[in-house]
Structure formats: C-alpha cells, structure tokens
N, CA, C and O atoms as CSV, one atom per row, in Angstrom:
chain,resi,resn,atom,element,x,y,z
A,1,UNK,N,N,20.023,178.900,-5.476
A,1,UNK,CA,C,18.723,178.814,-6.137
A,1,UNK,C,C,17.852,180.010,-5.778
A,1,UNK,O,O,16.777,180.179,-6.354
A,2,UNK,N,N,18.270,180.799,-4.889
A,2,UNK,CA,C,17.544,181.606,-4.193
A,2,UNK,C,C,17.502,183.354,-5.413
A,2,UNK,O,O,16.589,184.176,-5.499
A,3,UNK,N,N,18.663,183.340,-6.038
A,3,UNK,CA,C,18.727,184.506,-6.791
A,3,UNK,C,C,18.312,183.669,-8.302
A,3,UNK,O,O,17.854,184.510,-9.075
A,4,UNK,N,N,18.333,182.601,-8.791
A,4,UNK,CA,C,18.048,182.095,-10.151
A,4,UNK,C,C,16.257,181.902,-9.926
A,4,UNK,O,O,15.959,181.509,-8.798
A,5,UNK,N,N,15.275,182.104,-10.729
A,5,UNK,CA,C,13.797,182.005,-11.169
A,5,UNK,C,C,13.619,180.630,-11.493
A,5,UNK,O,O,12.682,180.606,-12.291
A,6,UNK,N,N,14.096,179.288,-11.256
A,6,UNK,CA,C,14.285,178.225,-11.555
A,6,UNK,C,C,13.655,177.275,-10.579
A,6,UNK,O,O,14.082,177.563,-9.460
A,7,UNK,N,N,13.158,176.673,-10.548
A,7,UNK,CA,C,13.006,175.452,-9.504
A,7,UNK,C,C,14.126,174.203,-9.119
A,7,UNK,O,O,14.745,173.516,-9.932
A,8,UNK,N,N,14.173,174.147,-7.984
A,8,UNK,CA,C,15.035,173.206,-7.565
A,8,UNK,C,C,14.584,172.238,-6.690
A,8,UNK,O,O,13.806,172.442,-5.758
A,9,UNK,N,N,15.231,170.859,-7.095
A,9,UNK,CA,C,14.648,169.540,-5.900
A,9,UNK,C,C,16.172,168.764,-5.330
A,9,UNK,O,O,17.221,168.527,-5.929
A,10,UNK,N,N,15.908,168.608,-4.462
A,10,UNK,CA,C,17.330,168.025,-3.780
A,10,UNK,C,C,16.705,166.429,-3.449
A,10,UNK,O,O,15.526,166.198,-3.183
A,11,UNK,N,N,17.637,165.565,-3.523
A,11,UNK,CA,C,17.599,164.336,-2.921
A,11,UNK,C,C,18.586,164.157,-2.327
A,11,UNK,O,O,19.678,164.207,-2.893
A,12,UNK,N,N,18.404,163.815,-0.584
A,12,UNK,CA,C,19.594,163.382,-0.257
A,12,UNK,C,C,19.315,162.062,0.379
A,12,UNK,O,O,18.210,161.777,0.841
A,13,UNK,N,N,20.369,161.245,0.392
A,13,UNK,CA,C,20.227,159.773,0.514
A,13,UNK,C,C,21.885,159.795,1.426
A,13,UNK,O,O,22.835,160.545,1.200
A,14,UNK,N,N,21.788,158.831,2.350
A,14,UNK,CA,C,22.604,158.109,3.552
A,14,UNK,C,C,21.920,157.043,4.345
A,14,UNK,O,O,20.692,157.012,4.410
A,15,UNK,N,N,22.495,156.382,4.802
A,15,UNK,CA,C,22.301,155.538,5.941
A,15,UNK,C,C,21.343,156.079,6.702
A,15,UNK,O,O,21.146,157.292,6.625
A,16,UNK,N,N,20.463,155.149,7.705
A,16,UNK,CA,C,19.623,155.336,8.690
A,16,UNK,C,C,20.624,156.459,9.803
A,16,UNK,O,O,21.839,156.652,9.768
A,17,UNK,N,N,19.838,156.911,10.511
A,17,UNK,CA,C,20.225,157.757,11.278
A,17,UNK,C,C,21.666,158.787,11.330
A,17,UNK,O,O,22.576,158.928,12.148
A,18,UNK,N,N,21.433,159.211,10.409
A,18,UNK,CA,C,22.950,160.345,10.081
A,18,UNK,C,C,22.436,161.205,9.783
A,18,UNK,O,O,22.898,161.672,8.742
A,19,UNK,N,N,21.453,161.848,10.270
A,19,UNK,CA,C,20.631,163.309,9.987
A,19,UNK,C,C,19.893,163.899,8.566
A,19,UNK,O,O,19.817,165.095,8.282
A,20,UNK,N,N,19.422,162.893,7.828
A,20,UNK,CA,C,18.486,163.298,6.798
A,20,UNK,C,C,17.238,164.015,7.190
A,20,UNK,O,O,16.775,164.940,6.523
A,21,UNK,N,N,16.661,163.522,8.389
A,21,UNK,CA,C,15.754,164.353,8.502
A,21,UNK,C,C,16.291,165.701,9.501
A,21,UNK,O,O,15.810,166.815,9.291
A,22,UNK,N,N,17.154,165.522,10.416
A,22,UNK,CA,C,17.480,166.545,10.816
A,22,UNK,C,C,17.572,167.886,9.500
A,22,UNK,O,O,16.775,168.818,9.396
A,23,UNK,N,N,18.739,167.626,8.639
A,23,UNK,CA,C,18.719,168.119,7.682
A,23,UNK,C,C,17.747,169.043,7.461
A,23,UNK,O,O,17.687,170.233,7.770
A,24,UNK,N,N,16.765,168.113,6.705
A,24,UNK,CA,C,15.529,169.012,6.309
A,24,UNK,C,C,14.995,169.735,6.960
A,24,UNK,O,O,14.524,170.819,6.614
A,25,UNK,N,N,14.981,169.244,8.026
A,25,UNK,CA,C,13.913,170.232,8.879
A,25,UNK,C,C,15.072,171.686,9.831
A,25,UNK,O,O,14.779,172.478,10.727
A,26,UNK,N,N,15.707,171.569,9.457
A,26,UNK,CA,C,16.538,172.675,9.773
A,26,UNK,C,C,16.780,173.710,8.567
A,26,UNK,O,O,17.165,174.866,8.744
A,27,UNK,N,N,16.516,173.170,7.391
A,27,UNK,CA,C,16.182,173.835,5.696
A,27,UNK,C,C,14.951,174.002,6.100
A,27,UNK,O,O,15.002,174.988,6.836
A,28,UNK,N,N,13.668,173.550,6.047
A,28,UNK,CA,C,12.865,173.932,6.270
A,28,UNK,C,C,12.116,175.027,7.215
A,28,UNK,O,O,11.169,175.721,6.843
A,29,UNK,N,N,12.586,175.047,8.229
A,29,UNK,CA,C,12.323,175.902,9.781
A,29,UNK,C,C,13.195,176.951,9.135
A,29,UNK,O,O,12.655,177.942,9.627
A,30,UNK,N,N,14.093,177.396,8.435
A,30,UNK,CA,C,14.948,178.703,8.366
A,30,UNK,C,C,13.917,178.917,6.545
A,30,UNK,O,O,13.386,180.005,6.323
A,31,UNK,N,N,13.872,178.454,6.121
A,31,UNK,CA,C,12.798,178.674,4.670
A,31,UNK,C,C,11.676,179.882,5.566
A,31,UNK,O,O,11.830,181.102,5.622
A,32,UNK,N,N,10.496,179.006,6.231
A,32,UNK,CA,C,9.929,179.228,6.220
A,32,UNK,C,C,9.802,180.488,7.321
A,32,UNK,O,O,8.715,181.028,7.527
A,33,UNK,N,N,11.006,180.888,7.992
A,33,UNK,CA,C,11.309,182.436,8.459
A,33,UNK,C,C,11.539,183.794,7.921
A,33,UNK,O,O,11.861,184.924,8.286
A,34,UNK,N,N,11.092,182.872,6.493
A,34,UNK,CA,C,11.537,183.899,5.546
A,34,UNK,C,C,10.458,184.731,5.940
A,34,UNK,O,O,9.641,184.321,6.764
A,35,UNK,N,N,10.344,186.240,5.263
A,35,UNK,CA,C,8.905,187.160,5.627
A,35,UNK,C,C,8.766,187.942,4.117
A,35,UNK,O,O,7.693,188.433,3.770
A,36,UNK,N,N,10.038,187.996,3.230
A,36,UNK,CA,C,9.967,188.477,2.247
A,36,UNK,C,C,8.628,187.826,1.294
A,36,UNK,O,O,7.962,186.797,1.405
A,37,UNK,N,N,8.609,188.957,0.335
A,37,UNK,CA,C,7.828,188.404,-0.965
A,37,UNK,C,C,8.758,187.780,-1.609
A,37,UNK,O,O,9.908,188.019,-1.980
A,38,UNK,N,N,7.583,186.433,-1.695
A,38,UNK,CA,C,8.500,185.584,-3.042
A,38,UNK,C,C,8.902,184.474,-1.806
A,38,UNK,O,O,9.121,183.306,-2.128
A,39,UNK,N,N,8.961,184.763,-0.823
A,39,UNK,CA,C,9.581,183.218,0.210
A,39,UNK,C,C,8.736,182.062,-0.497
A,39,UNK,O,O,7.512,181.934,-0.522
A,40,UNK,N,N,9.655,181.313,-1.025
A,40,UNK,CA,C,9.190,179.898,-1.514
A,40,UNK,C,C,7.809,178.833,-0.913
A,40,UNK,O,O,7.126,178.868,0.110
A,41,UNK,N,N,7.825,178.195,-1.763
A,41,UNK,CA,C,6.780,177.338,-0.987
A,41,UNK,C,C,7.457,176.038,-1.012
A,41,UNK,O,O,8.139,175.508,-1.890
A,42,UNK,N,N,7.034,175.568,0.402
A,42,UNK,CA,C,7.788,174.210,0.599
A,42,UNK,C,C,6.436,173.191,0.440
A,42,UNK,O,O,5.290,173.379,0.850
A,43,UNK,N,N,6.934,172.181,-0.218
A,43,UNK,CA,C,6.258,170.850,-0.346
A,43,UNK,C,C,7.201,169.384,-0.132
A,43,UNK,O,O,8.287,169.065,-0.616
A,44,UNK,N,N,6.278,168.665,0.807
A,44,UNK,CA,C,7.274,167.814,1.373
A,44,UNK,C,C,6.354,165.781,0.872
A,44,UNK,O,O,5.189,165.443,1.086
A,45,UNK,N,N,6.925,165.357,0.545
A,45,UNK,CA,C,6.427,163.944,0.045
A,45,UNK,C,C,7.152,162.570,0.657
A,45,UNK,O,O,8.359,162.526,0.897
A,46,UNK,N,N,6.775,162.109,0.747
A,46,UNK,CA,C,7.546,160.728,1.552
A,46,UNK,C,C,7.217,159.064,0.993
A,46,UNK,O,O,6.150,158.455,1.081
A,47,UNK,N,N,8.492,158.606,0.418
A,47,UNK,CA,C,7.694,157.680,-0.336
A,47,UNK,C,C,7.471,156.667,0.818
A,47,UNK,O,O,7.903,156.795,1.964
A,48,UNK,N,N,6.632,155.508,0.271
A,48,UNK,CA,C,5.733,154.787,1.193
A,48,UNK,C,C,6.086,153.476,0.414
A,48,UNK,O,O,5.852,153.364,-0.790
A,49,UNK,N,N,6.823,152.216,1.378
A,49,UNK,CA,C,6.737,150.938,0.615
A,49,UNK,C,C,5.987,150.107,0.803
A,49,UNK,O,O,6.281,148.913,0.756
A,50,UNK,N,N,4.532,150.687,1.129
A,50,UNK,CA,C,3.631,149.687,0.832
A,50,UNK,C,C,2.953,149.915,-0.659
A,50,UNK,O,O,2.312,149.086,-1.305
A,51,UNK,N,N,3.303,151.378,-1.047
A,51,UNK,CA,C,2.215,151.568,-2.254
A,51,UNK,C,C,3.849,152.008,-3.359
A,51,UNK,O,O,3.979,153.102,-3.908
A,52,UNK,N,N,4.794,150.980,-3.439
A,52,UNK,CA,C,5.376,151.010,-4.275
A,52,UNK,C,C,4.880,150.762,-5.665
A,52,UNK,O,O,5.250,151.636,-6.449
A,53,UNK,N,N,4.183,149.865,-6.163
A,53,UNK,CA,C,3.545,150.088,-7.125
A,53,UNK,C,C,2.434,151.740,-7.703
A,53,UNK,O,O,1.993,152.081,-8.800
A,54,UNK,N,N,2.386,152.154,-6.784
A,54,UNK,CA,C,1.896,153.620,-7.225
A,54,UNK,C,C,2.297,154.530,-8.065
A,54,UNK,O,O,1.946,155.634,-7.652
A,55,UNK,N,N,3.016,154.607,-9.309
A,55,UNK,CA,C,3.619,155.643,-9.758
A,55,UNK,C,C,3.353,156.941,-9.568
A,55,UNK,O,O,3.959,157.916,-10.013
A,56,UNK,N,N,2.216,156.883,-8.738
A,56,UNK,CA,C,1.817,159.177,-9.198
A,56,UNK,C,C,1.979,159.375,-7.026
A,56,UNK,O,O,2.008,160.471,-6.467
A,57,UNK,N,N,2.035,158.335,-6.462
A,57,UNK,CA,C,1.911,158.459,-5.269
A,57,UNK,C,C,2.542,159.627,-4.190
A,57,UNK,O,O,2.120,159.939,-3.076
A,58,UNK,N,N,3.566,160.083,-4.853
A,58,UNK,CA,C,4.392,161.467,-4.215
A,58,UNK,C,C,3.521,162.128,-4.908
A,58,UNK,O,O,2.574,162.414,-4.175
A,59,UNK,N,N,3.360,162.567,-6.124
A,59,UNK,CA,C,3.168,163.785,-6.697
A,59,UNK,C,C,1.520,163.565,-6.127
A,59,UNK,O,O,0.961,164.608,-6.467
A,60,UNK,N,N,0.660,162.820,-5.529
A,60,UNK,CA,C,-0.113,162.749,-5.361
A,60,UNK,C,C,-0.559,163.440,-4.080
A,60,UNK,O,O,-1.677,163.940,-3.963
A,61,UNK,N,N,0.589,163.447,-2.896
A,61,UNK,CA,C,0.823,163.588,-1.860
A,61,UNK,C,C,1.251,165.549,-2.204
A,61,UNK,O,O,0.623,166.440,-1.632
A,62,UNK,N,N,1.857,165.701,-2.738
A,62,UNK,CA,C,2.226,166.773,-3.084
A,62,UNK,C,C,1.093,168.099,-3.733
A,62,UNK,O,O,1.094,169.321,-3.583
A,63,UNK,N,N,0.405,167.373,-4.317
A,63,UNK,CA,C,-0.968,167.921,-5.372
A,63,UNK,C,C,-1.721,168.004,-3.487
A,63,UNK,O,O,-1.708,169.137,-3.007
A,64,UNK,N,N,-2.177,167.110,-2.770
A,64,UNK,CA,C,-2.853,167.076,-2.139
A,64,UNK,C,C,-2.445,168.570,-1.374
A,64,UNK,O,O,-3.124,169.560,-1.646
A,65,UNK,N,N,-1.244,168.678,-0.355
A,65,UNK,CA,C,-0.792,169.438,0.263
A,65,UNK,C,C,-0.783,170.850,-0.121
A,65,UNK,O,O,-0.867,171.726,0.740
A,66,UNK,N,N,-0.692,171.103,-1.303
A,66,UNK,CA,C,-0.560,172.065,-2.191
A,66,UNK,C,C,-1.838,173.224,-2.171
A,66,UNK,O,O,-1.668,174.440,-2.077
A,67,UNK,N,N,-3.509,172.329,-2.315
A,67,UNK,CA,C,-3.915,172.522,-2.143
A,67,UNK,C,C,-5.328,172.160,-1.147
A,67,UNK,O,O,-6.519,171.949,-1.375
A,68,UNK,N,N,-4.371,172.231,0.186
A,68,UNK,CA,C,-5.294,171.513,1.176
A,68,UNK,C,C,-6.296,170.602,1.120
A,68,UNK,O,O,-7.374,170.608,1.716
A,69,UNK,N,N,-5.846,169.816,0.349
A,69,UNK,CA,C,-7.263,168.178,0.374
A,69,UNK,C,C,-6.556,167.510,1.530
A,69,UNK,O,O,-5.410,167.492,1.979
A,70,UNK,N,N,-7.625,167.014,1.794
A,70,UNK,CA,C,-7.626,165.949,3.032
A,70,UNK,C,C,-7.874,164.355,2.043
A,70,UNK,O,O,-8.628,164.447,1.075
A,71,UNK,N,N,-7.331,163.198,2.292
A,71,UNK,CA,C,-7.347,161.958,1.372
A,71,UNK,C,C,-8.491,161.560,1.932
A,71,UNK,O,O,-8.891,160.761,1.085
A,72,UNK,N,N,-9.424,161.573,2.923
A,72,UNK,CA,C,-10.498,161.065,3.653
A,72,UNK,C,C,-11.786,162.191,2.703
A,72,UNK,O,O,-12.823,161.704,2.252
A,73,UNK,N,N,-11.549,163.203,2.603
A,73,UNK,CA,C,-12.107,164.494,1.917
A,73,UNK,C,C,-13.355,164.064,0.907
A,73,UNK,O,O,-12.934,163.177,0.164
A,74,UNK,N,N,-14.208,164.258,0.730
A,74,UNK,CA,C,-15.104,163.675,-0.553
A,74,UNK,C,C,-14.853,163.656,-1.811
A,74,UNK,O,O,-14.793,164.884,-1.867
A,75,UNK,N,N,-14.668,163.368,-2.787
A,75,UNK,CA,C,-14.255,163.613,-3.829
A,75,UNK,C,C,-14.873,165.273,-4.752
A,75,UNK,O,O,-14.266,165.976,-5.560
A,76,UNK,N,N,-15.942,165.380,-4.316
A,76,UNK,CA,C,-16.607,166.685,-4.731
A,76,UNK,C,C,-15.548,168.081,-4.488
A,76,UNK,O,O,-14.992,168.875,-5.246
A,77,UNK,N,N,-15.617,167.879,-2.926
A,77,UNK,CA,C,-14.684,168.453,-2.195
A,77,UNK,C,C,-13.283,168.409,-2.402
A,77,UNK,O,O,-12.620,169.444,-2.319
A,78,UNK,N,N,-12.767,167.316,-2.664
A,78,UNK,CA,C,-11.229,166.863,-3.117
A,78,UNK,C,C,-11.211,168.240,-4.454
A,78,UNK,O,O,-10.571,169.292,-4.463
A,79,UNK,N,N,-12.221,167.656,-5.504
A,79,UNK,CA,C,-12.144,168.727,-6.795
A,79,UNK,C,C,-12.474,169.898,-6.653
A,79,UNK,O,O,-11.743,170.489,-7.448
A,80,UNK,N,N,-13.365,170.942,-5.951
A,80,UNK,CA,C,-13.732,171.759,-5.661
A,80,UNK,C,C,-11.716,172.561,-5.295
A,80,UNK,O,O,-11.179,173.524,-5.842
A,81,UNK,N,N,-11.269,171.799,-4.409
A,81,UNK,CA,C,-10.535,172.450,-4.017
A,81,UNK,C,C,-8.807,172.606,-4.738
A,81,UNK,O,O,-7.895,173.377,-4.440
A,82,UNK,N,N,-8.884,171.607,-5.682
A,82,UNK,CA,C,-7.950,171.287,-6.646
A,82,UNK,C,C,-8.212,172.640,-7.890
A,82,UNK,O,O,-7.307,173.300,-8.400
A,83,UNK,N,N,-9.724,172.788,-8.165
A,83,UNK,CA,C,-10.203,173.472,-8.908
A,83,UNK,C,C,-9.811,175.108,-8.474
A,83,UNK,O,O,-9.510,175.985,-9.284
A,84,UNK,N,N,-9.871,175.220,-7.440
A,84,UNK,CA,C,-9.874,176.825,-6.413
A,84,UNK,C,C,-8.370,177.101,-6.545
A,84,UNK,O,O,-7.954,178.213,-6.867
A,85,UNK,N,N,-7.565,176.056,-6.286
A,85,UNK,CA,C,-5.949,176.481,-6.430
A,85,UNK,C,C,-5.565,176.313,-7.916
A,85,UNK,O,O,-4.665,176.962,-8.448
A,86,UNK,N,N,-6.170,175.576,-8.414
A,86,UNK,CA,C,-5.779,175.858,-10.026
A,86,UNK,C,C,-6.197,176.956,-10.615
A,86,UNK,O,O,-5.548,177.406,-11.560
A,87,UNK,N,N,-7.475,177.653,-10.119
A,87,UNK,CA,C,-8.114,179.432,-10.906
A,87,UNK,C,C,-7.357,180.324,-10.123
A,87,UNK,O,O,-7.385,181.480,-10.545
A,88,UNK,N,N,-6.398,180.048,-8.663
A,88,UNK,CA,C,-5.380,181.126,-8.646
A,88,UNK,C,C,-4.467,181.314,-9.505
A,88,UNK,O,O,-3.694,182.117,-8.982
A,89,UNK,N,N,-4.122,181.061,-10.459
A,89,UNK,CA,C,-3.104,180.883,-11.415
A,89,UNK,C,C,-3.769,181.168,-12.991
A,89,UNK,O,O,-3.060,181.333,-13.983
A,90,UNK,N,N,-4.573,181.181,-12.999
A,90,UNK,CA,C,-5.647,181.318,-14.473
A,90,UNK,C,C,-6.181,182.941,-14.390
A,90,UNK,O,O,-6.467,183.544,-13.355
A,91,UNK,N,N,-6.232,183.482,-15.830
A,91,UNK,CA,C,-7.521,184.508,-15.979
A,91,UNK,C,C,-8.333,184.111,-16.077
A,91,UNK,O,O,-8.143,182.895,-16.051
A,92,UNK,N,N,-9.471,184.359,-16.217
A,92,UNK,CA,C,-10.868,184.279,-16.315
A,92,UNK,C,C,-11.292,182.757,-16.395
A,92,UNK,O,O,-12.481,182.452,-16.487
C-alpha cells in the first residue's frame, strides 16, 4: 500500500490474547518512524460494547482524533476545531 495512492484498512480478528494488539502497535511504532514526506497518518478507533447501538461511534472517535477535539471539549470549541482541519484541505 505504501507505493499505490490508495487508502487501506486492515481488520484483524483472533482469539483473546494471540497478539492483536501486539500486532498493531508494532505497525504502528515502525509507521510512525517514518521521517519521509508523505509518512501516513495513523488513526486508531476501538469499538465499545456499551454504545453498540451507535452507528457513527468509530468514525466519531476517528473525526475526533483527527482533529484534536477533546469529547469533554465545548461544542463551540469541538466546531471551531473540526472547522480549522477541514480549511486545511479547502481554498479560500
């Protein structure tokens, strides 16, 4: 994925304790050694079974991280800062 312009998401699924999170975080810790331009951005989400009924609840978690909101954050503030990482990406 590293030479294709594409986005990629992995799911991996096993049994309790057989290194899923090891995994990641050994993908992650060598990602983020990267120094080049263009080193990816990692975003990390974790689903939660208390708010299974949530449908947007990862991507919610994800939006947050993305652009540093805090969930305690004011809502002014929440948008202010949703707003600031969305005009990096916009002209005018």
């Amino acid at each position: 994925c590293a030479e294709e312009s594409v986005s990629r998401a992995v799911l991996v699924t096993a049994p309790a304790g057989i290194g899923k999170s090891r995994l990641r975080n050994e993908v992650v810790t060598r990602l983020r050694r990267r120094e080049e331009a263009g080193a990816p951005q990692i975003w990390i989400a974790r689903g939660d079974p208390m708010r299974t009924g949530s449908a947007f609840g990862l991507a919610a978690q994800l939006l947050r991280q993305a652009c540093d909101i805090a969930e305690a954050e004011p809502p002014a503030v929440q948008r202010e800062r949703l707003r600031a990482r969305v005009m990096q990406h916009l002209v005018g």
